[in-house]
C-alpha positions in Angstrom: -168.2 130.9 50.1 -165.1 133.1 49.7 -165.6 136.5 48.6 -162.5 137.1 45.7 -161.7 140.4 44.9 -160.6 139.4 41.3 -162.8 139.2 38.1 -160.9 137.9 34.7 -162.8 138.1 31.0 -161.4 135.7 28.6 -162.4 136.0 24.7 -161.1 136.3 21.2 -161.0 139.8 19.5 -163.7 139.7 16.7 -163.4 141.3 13.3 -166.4 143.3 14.2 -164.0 144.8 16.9 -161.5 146.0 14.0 -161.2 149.9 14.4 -160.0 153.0 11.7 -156.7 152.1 12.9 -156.2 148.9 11.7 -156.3 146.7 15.2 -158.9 147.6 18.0 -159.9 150.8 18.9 -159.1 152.2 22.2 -162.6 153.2 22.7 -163.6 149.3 22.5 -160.2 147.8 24.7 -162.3 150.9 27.6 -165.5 148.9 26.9 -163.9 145.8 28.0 -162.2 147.5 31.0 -165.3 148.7 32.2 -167.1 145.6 32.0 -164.7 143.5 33.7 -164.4 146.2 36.5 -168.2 146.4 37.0 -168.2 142.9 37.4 -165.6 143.0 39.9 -167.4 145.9 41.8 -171.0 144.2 41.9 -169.7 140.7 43.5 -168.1 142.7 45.7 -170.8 144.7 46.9 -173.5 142.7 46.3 -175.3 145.4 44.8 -175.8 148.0 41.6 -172.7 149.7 40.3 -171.8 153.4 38.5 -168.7 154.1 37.3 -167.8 157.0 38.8 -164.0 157.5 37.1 -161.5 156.1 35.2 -157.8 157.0 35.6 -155.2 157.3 33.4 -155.1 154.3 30.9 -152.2 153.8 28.8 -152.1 152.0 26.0 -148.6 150.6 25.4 -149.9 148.5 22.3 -152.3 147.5 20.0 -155.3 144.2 20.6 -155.6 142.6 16.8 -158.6 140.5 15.5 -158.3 137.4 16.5 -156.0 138.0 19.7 -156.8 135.9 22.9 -157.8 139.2 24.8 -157.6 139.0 28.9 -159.3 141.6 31.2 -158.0 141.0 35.0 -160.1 143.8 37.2 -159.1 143.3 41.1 -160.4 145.6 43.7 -157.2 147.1 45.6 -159.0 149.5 47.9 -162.7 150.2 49.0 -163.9 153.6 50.6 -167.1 153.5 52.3 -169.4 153.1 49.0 -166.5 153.6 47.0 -163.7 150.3 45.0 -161.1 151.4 43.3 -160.3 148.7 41.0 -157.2 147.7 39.0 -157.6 146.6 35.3 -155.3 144.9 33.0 -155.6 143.9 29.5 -153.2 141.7 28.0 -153.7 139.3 24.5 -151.7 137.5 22.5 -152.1 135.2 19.4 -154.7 132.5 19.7 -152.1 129.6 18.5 -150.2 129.9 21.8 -147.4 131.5 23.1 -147.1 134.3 25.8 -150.0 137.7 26.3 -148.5 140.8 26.6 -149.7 143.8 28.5 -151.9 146.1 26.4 -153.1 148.4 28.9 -154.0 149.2 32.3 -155.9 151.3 34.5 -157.2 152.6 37.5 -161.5 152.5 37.7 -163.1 153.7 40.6 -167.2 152.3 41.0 -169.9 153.3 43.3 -172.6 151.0 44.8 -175.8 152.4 44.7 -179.1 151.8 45.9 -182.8 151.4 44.5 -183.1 155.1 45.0 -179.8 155.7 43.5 -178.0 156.8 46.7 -174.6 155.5 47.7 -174.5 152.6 49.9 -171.7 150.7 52.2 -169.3 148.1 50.5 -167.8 145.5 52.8 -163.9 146.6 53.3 -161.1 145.3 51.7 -157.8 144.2 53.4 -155.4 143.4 51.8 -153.8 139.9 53.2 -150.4 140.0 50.9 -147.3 142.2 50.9 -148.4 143.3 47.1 -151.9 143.8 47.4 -150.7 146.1 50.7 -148.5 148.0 47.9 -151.5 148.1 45.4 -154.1 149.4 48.1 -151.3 152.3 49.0 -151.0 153.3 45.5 -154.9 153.5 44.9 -155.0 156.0 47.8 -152.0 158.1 47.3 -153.5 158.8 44.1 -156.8 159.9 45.4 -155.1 163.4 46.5 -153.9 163.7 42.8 -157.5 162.8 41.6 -158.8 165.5 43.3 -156.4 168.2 42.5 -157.4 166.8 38.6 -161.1 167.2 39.2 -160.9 170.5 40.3 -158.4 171.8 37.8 -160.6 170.5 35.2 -164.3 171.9 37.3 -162.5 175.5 36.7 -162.5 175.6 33.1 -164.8 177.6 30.9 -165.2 176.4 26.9 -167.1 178.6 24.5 -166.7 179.8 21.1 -164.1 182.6 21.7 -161.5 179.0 21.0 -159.6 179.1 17.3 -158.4 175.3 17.9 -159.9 172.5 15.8 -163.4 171.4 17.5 -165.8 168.5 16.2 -168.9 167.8 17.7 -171.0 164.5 17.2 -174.5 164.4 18.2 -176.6 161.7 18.2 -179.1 159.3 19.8 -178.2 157.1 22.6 -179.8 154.3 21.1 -181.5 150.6 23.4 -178.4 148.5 22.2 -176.0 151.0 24.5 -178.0 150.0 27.7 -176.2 149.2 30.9 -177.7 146.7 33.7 -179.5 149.1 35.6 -181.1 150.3 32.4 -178.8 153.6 31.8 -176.1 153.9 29.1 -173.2 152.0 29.4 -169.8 154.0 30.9 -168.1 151.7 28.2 -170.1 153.1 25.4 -169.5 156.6 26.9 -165.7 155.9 26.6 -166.3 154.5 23.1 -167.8 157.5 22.2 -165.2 159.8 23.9 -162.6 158.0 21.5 -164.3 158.6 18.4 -164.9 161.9 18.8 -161.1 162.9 19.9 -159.9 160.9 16.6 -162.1 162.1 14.3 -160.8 165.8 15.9 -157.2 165.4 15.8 -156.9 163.0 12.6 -158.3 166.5 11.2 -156.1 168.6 12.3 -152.9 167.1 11.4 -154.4 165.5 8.2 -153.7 161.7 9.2 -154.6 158.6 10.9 -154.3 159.2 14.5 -154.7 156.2 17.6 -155.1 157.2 21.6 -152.2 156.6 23.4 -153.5 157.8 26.6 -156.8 159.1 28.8 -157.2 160.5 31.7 -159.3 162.1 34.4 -162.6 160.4 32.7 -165.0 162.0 35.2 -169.1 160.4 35.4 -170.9 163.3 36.7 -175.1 162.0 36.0 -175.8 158.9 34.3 -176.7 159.4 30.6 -180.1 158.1 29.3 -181.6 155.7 26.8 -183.2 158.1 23.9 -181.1 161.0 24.9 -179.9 163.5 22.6 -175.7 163.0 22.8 -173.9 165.7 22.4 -169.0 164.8 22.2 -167.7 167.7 21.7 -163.9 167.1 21.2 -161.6 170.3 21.3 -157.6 170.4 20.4 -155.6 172.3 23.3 -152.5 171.5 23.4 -149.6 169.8 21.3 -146.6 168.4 22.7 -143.6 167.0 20.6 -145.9 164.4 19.0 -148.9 164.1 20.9 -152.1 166.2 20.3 -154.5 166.7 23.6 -158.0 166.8 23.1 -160.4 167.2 25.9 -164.0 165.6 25.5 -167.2 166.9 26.8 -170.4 164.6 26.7 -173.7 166.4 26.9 -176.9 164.8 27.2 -180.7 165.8 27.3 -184.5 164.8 26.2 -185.3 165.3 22.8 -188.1 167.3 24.0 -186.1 170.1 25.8 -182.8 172.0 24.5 -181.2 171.9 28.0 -178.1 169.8 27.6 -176.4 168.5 30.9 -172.7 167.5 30.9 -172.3 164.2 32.0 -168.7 163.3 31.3 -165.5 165.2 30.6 -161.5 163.6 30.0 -158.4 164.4 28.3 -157.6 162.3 25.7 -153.8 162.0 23.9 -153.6 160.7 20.1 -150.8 160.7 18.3 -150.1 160.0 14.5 -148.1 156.8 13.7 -146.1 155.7 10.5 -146.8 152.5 8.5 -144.3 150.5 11.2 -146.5 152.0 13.8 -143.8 154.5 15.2 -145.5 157.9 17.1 -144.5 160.8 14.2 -144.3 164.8 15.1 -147.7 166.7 14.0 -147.7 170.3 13.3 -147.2 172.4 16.9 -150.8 174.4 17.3 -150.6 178.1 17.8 -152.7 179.7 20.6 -154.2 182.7 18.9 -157.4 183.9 21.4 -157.0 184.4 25.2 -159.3 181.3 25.8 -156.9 179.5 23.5 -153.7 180.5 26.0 -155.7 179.7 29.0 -156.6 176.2 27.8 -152.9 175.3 26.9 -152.2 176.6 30.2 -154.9 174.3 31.8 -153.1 170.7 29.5 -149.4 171.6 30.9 -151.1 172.2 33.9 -153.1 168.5 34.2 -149.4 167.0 32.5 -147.9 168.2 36.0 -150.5 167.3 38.7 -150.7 163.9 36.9 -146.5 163.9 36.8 -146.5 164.0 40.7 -148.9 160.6 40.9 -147.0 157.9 42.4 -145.3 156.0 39.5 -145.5 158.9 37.1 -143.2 161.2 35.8 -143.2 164.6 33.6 -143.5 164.4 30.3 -139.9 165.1 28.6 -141.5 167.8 26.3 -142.3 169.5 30.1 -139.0 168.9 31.2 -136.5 171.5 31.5 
């Protein structure tokens, strides 16, 4: 039998999928991403999947209830444990007519062992003058990814910040259990949403919708009956977009050690009744942490500017 590199999730958005926003959260469309890329990744491999990281995701527009939703994952380049997959989501209305691109993604998954030890995946080649172009993309960003990872490893948060914080805490509870018995990276990124809009719909006093995530970095899988810490913390504004960066923290009830175990930057922006992005009030910098995290968004805005395909933000523009 052929192995495909290519995994595609058909189904209908559900009212139970209807977010604060009025269509589906971003938090649930990342849920479906990672599901359809894990998918991918384990017929691949033959074997047990992490997500390891998710790159920037963009969400042009919104999924409604009762959309025809389509998740097309295809594996683009493989390291030597490593697949860097390729997600799309498109939908459109259920009576017919044409999907339109909602979002897409890079995801990068890691096969693992019983012990939970990287293994070998069998290599990709690409065969087709496209999948060559979509293989070369996946690893020119990988230099990028790094330069990310690091810029974000260097930062220090502690309570020295003025900016608006929230932090939920909570239980990870049995019905957020992946297949290997951890917590789902879906329900992670579900929880990284929440936490960012419940942060930035208070500072600006409205409604607020992600319009973009990035760097969404697994460090240690998070466990069923943790304690959950999402910290979400405003650092930056741009002409209309507020940039929150996410923190998840986990730990057994029984001790007060919290480990992080995820960490992205999240954009959410306010929108008008016709669904149009509207300016939010520009955020002062008072503290020096406050002036070195600022630093730190502008400086994430111009590694991720130099990615193949990307460009500066025109607020960063001179």
């Amino acid at each position: 039998m052929n192995q495909t590199n290519s995994v595609t999730l058909r189904f209908l958005a559900a009212p139970t999928d209807l977010g604060h926003s009025g269509s589906v959260d971003a938090g649930t469309v990342l849920e479906w991403v990672d599901k359809a890329a894990y998918a991918a990744a384990v017929g691949w491999a033959k074997s047990y999947c992490v997500t390891a990281y998710v790159g920037n995701i963009h969400f042009a527009d919104p999924v409604n209830v009762g959309d025809m939703v389509e998740v097309e994952a295809t594996i683009v380049y493989t390291g030597r444990s490593s697949l860097h997959i390729q997600t799309m989501v498109s939908s459109g209305d259920v009576k017919g007519g044409d999907a339109s691109m909602r979002s897409q993604c890079l995801v990068i998954f890691v096969a693992v062992g019983p012990d939970g030890k990287p293994v070998p995946v069998p290599p990709y080649e690409p065969s087709t003058p496209e999948e060559v172009s979509r293989r070369d993309a996946a690893k020119a960003r990988i230099a990028v990814r790094e330069e990310i990872v690091e810029a974000m490893r260097g930062q220090v948060y502690t309570d020295e910040g003025t900016a608006e914080k929230v932090t939920l805490r909570f239980l990870a509870a049995p019905t957020d259990v992946n297949w290997g018995g951890k917590v789902h990276g879906g329900t992670v990124m579900d929880w990284i949403d929440e936490a960012a809009y419940v942060c930035s719909a208070r500072y600006c006093g409205q409604d607020t919708v992600a319009v973009f995530s990035g760097g969404v970095r697994f460090y240690r899988p998070l466990l069923i009956g943790d304690v959950v810490e999402v910290e979400a913390r405003l650092v930056y504004t741009g002409n209309k977009g507020m940039h929150i960066a996410v923190h998840v923290r986990s730990g057994k009830p029984t001790d007060e050690e919290m480990n992080l175990t995820t960490y992205c930057l999240t954009v959410m922006v306010a929108r008008d009744a016709n669904g149009t992005a509207v300016a939010v009030p520009g955020w002062i910098p008072r503290s020096e942490e406050d002036r070195r995290l600022e630093a730190h968004a502008r400086e994430l805005l111009e590694i991720r500017g130099r990615a193949p395909g990307n460009r500066l933000p025109n607020h960063l523009t001179r």
